[in-house]
Each structure stands twice: as structure tokens, then as C-alpha cells.
C-alpha positions in Angstrom: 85.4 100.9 -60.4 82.5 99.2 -61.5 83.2 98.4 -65.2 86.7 97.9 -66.6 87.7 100.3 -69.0 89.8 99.5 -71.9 92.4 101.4 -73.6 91.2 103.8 -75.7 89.2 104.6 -72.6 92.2 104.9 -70.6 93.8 107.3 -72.9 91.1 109.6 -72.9 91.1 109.8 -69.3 94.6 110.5 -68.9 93.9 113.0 -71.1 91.2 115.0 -69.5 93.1 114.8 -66.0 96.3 116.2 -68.2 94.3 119.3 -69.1 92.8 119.9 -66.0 96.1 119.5 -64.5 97.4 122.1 -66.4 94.3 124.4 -66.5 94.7 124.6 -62.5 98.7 124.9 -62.1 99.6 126.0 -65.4 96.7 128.2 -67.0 98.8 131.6 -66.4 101.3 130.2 -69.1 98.5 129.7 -71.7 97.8 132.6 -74.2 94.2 133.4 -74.1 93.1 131.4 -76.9 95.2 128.5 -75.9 93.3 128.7 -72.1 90.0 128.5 -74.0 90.5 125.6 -76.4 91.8 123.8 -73.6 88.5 124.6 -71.5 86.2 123.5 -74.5 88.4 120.0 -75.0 88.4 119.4 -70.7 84.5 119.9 -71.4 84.4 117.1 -74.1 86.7 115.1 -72.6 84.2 115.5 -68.9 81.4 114.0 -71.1 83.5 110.6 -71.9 84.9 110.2 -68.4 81.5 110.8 -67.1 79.7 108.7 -69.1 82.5 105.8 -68.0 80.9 106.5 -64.8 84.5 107.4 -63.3 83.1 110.6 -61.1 84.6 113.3 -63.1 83.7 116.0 -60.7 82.5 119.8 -61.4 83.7 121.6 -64.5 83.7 124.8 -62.1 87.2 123.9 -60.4 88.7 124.5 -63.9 86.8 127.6 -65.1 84.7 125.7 -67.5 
């Protein structure tokens, strides 16, 4: 990793990779307005862990 991230930083990412974890093994549990809030926070959260240059990936592989 290039830059150290602190963390507030951390805890952000740890939460992006929680939904996503749960938008690709879990989504089938979520109502349907649960499974879209959770799309529109993994795509907020993708901004902060892209922008901490930590190679977030495509929002595709989670339906976003």
C-alpha cells in the first residue's frame, strides 16, 4: 500500500468489504429495499476506498 491509512479510513473500508460481502453471499436474504440501500451505500463507500487508492475493483460484481 502506498500511503497509510488511518482509522477512520480503516473503518470505512471494512465497511464497504462488509456490504459487498453480504451483497454477493447474502443478497437473497435482503428485502428489496434493503438490497438497494445497500447497493447505493457499497457505491459511496467504492468512492472513499477508491480515492485511498486501495483498488476497489468494479461495482459490476455486486450489481451496482
Amino acid at each position: 500500500m502506498a500511503n497509510e491509512i488511518n482509522s477512520a479510513e480503516q473503518q470505512i473500508v471494512d465497511c464497504y468489504h462488509s456490504l459487498v460481502r453480504v451483497l454477493s453471499e447474502q443478497r437473497g436474504d435482503l428485502a428489496p429495499f434493503e438490497e438497494r440501500n445497500a447497493l447505493k451505500a457499497v457505491a459511496a463507500l467504492w468512492q472513499v476506498v477508491n480515492g485511498l487508492d486501495l483498488d476497489p475493483g468494479h461495482l459490476y460484481h455486486v450489481g451496482a
